[in-house]
C-alpha positions as CSV (number, residue, x, y, z in Angstrom):
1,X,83.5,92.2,89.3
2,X,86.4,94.2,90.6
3,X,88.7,92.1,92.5
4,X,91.4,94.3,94.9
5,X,94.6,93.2,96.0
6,X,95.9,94.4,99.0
7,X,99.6,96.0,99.4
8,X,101.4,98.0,102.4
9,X,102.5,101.5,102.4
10,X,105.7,101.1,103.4
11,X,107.4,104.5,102.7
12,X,105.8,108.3,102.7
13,X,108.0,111.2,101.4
14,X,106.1,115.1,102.3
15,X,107.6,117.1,99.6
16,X,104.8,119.6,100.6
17,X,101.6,119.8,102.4
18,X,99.3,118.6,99.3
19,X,102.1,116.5,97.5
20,X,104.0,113.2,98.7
21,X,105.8,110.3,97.1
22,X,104.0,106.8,98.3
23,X,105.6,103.5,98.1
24,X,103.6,100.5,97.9
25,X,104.1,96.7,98.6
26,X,102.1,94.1,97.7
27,X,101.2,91.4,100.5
28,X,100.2,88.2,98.4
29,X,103.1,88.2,95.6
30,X,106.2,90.5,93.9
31,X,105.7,94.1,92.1
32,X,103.7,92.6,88.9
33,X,105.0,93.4,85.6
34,X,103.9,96.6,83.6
35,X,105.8,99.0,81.4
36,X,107.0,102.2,81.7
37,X,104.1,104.8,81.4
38,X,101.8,102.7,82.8
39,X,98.9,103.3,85.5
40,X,97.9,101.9,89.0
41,X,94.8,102.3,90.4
42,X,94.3,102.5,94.4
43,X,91.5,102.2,96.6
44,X,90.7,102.9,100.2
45,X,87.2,102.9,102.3
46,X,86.3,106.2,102.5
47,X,84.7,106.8,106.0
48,X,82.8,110.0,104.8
49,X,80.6,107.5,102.8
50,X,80.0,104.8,104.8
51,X,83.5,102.7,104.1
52,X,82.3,102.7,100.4
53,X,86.0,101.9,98.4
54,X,87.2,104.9,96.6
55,X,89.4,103.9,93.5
56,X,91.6,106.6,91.3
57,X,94.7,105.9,88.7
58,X,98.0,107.1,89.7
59,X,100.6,107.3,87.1
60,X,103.9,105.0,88.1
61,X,106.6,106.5,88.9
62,X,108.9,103.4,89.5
63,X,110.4,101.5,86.6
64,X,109.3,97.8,85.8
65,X,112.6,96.4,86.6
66,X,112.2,97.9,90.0
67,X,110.4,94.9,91.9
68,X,111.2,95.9,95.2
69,X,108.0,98.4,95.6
70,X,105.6,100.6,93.6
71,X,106.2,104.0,93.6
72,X,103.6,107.1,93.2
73,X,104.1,110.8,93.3
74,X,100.3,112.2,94.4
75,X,98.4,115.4,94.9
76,X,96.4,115.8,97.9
77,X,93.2,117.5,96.0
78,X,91.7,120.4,98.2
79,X,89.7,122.1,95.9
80,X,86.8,122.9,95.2
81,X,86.0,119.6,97.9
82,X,88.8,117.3,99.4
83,X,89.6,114.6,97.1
84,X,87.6,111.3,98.1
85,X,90.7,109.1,97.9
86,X,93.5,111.4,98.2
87,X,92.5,112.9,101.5
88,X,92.3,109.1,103.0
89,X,95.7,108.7,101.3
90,X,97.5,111.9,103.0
91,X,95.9,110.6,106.2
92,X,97.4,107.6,106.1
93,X,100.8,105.9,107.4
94,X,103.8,104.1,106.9
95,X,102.4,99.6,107.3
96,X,98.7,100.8,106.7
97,X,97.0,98.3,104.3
98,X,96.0,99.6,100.8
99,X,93.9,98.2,98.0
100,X,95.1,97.9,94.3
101,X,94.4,97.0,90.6
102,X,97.3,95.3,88.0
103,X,98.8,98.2,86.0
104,X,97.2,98.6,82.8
105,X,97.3,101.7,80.1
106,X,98.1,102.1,77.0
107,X,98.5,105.8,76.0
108,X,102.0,106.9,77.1
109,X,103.7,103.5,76.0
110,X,107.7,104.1,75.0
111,X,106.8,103.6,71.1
112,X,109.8,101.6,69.7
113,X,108.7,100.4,65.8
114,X,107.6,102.6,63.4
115,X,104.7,102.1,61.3
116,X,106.9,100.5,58.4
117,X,108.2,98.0,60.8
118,X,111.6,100.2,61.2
119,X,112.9,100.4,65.0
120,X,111.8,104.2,65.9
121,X,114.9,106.4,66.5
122,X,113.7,109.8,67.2
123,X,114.7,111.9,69.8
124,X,112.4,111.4,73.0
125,X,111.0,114.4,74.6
126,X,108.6,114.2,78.1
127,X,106.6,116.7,78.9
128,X,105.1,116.6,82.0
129,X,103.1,119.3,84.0
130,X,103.1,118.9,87.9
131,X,102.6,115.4,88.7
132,X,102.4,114.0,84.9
133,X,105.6,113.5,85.3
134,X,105.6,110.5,87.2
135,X,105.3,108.4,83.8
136,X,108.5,110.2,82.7
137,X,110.4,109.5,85.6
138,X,109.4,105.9,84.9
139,X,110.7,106.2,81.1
140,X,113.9,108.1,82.5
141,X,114.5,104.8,84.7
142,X,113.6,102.0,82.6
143,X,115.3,103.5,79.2
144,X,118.7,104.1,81.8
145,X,118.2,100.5,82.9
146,X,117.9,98.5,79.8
147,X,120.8,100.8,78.2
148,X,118.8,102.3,75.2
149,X,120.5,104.4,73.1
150,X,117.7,107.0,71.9
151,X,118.0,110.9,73.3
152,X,115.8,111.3,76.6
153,X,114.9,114.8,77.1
154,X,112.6,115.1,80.2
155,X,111.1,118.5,80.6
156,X,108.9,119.6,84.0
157,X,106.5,122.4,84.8
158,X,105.9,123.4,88.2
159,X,104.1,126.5,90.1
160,X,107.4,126.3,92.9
161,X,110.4,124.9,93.4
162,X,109.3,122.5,96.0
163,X,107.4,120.9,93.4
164,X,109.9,119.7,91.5
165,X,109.9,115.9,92.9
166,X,112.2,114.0,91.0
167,X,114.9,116.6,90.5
168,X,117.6,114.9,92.3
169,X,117.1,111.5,90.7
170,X,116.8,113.2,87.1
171,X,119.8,115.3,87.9
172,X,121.6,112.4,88.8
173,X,120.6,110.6,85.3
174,X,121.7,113.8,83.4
175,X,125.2,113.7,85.3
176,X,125.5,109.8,84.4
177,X,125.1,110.9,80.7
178,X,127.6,113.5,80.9
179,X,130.1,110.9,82.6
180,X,129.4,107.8,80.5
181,X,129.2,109.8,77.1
182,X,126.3,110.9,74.8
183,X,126.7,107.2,73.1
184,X,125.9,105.3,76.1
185,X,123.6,106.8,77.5
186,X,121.9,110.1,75.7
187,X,119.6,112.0,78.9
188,X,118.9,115.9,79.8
189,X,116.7,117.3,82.6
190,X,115.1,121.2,82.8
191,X,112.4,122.7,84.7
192,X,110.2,125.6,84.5
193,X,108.7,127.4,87.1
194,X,105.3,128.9,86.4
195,X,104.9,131.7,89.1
196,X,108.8,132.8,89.4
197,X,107.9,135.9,90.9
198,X,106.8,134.6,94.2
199,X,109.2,134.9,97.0
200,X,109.3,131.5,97.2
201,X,110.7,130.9,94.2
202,X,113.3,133.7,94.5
203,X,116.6,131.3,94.2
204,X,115.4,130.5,91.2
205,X,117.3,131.0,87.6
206,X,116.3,128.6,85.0
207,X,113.4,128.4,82.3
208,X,110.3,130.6,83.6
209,X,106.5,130.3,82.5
210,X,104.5,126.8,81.6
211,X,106.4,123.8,80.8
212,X,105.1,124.3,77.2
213,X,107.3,127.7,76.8
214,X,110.2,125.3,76.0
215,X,108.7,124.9,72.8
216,X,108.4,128.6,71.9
217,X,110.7,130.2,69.8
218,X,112.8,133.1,70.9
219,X,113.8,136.4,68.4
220,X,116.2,134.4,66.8
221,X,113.8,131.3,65.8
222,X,115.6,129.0,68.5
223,X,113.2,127.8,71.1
224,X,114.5,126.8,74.3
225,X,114.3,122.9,73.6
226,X,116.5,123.3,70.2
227,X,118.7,125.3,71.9
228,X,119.0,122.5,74.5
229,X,119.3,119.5,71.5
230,X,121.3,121.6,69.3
231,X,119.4,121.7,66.1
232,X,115.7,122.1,65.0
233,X,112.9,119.9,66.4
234,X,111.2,118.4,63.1
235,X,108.8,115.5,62.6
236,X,111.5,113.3,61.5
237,X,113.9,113.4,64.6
238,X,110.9,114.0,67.6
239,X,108.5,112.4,69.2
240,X,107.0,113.8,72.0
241,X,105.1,112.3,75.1
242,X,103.0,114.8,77.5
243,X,101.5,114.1,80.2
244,X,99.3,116.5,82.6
245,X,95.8,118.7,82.9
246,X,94.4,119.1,79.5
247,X,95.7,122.7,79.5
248,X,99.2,121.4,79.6
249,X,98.3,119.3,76.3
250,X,96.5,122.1,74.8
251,X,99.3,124.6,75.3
252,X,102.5,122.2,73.9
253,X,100.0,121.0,70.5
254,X,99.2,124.8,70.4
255,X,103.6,124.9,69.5
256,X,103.3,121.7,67.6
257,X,100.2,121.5,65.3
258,X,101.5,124.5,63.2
259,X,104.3,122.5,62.7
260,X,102.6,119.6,61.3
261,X,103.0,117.1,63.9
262,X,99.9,115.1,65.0
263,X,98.7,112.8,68.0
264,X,98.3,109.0,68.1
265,X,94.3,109.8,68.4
266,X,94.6,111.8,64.9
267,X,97.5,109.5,63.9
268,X,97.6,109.5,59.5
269,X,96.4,106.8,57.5
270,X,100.2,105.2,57.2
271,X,99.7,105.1,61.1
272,X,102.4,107.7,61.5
273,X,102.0,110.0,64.5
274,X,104.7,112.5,66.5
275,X,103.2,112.7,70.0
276,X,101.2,111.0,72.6
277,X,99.8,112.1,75.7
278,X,97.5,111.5,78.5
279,X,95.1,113.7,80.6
280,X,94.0,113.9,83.5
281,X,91.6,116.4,84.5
């Protein structure tokens, strides 16, 4: 039997129309534990059907040392019928009551032992499309806050540049890097933007296509994201979490399969493995 806990909204952000940043309190108790790259689900009665409760997951956008609120970056689905939860969500308001379920997920967890025991090194490098980043903003926060040495590469895809919903934050945490020093505290942030000839999107002059067209290498056999790093992305010094629709993780393992690296799902029989990811659609 599912049993809901109930928690306030106590802050909206309208990046857009159909996207918005939700915080979340709960009323019986503190922000429960969970890691980074974890999930929440949410439920609300859904008038439409009768007050029947309407649960979905939303990736977690806060960090677990945060305790002060959960936070959520959400698309208000439209299309092809309005999302059952979402549209109660975008309807609702700052102290309205909410229903929730304790984080839980295991797919996008920071991996941090390698298969032979070893603490795992690599290079980290998020990839998330639209809202999939939300677990990587998460990472960005948690990593920051517990002072881990590893390099932290988050990479976003986005159709505009209103969609870009953590840019400020992960701007910030790229600056801190370049202040502290690479040994502290080891962070970069890009974007791509998918439909760059929209007027819109006119001011803008950094990566252009998919998010996944940081992986592809230009004439000179550099792709964007070694170019960024400095040297050549290999199994050895990469792993790679990605996080969006299933053509986001089709399109980066389209760049990485040739290359030999596999999934935790199709992980080798020494349980070695160079990228997770989760879908959701």
């Amino acid at each position: 039997m599912v049993v809901d806990n109930k928690a306030t909204v106590t802050y909206i952000q309208l990046l857009k129309e159909d996207l918005a940043i939700f915080r979340i309190v709960p009323d019986d108790g503190p922000v429960p534990d969970y890691k980074a790259g974890q999930f929440i689900t949410l439920g609300m009665p859904n008038p439409v059907e009768g007050g029947k409760i309407v649960r979905r997951a939303y990736s977690i956008a806060s960090h677990p040392e945060n305790k002060d609120y959960v936070e959520l970056v959400i698309r208000w689905v439209r299309k092809p019928l309005p999302g059952r939860l979402t549209t109660q969500l975008f309807n609702a308001r700052e102290r309205d009551t909410i229903l929730w379920l304790r984080p839980t997920g295991r797919a996008l967890l920071i991996n941090d032992v390698m298969p032979n025991g070893e603490p795992d090194t690599r290079r980290i490098v998020c990839i998330g499309g639209g809202t999939g980043l939300a677990p990587f903003v998460s990472f960005a926060q948690h990593l920051h806050a517990v002072g881990d040495k590893r390099e932290i590469v988050v990479l976003h895809g986005a159709s505009y540049v209103d969609e870009l919903s953590y840019k400020d934050l992960l701007t910030d945490l790229e600056n801190d890097s370049i202040k502290r020093g690479r040994d502290e505290w080891n962070f970069k942030y890009r974007a791509s933007i998918s439909r760059p000839q929209e007027w819109f999107n006119r001011s803008w002059s950094g990566q252009m296509g998919r998010v996944e067209t940081f992986l592809r290498e230009r004439e000179n056999g550099i792709s964007p994201l070694e170019e960024l790093v400095g040297e050549k992305i290999t199994k050895k010094n990469t792993i790679f979490y990605v996080c969006g629709w299933q053509g986001t993780i089709d399109g980066v393992m389209d760049f990485l399969k040739p290359r030999g690296f596999v999934t935790e799902h199709d992980k080798r029989e020494d349980g070695s493995f160079e990228v997770k990811y989760e879908s959701y659609g």
